[in-house]
C-alpha positions as CSV (number, residue, x, y, z in Angstrom):
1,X,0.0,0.0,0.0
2,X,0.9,3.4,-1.1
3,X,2.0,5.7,1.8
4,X,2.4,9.4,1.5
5,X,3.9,12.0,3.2
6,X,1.9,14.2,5.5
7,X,3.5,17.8,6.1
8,X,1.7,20.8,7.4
9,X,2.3,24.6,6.5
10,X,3.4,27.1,8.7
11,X,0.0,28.3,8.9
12,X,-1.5,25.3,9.9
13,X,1.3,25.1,12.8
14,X,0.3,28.4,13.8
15,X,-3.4,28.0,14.1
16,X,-2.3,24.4,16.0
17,X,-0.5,26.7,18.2
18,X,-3.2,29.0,18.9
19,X,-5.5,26.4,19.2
20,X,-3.4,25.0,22.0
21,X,-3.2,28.4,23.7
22,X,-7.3,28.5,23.4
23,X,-7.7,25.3,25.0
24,X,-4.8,25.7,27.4
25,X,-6.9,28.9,28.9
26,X,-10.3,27.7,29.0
27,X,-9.2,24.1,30.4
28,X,-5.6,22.9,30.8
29,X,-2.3,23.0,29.3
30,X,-2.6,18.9,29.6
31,X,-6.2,18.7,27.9
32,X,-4.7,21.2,25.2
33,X,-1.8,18.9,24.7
34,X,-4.0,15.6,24.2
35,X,-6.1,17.6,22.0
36,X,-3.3,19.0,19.8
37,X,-1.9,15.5,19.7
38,X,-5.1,14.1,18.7
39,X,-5.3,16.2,15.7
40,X,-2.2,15.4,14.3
41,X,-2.5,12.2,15.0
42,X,-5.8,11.9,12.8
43,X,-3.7,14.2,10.2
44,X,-1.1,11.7,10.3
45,X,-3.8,9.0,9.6
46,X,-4.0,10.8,5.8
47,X,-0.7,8.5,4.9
48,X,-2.8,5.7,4.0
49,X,-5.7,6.7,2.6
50,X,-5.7,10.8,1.5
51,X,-8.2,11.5,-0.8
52,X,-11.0,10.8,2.1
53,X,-13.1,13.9,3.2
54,X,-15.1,16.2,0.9
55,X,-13.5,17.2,-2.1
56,X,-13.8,21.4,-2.0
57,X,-12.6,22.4,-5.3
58,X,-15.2,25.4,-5.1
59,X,-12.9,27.1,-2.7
60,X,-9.7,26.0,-4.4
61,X,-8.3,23.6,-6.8
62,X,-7.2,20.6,-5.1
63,X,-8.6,21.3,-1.9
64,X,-9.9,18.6,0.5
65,X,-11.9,19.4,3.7
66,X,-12.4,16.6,6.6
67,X,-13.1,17.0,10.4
68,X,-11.8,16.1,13.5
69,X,-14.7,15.3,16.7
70,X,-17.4,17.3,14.2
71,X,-15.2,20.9,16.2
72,X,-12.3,20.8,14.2
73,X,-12.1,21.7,10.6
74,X,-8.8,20.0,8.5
75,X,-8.6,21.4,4.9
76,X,-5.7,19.5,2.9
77,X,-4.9,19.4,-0.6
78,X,-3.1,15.9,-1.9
79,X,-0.6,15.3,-4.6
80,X,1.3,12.4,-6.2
81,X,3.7,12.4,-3.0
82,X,2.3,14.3,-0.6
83,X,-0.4,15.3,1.6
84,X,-0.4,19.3,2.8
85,X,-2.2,20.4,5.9
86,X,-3.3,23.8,4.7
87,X,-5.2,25.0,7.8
88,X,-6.7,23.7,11.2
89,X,-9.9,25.6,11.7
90,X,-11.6,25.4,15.5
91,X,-15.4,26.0,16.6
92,X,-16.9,27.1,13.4
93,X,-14.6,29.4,12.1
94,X,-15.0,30.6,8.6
95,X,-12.1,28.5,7.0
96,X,-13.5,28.9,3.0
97,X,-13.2,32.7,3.6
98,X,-10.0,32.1,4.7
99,X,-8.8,30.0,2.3
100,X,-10.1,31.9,-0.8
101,X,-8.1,34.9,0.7
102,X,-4.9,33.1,0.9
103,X,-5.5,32.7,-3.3
């Protein structure tokens, strides 16, 4: 079985950052750190099978959108190689404003 390789942006770390500093405030630095694990865990999970999720190429070419607990938001685009974590998008955020922008 084909297995690719899962990277994430920089802006995908930085929203998995501030996620972590969200939940770190409103609960603990321990629940924040199971959470964040638990998200790139599932990311990590795209190796084997990538093209799961809904394919979202109204927002932009390539892109795929999946979720994580039905709170989390994981838009990722997949190529021959390679699976990119483009953003991590928390508690309803508006991630296809956001990703249009970033066009």
């Amino acid at each position: 079985m084909k297995q690719y390789h899962v990277i994430f942006t920089p802006e995908a770390q930085d929203q998995l950052a501030a996620l972590y500093g969200y939940i770190a405030d409103a609960a603990s630095p321990e629940s924040a750190e199971r959470y964040i694990n638990a998200i790139v865990t599932h990311c990590e999970g795209l190796q084997t099978f990538p093209n799961r999720g809904t394919c979202r190429d109204d927002i932009r070419p390539g892109l795929r959108i999946t979720n994580y607990k039905k709170r989390t938001v994981i838009a990722f685009a997949v190529d021959v190689e390679m699976v990119t974590i483009v953003g991590i998008y928390y508690g309803g955020r508006n991630y296809e404003a956001d990703l249009q922008f970033d066009l």
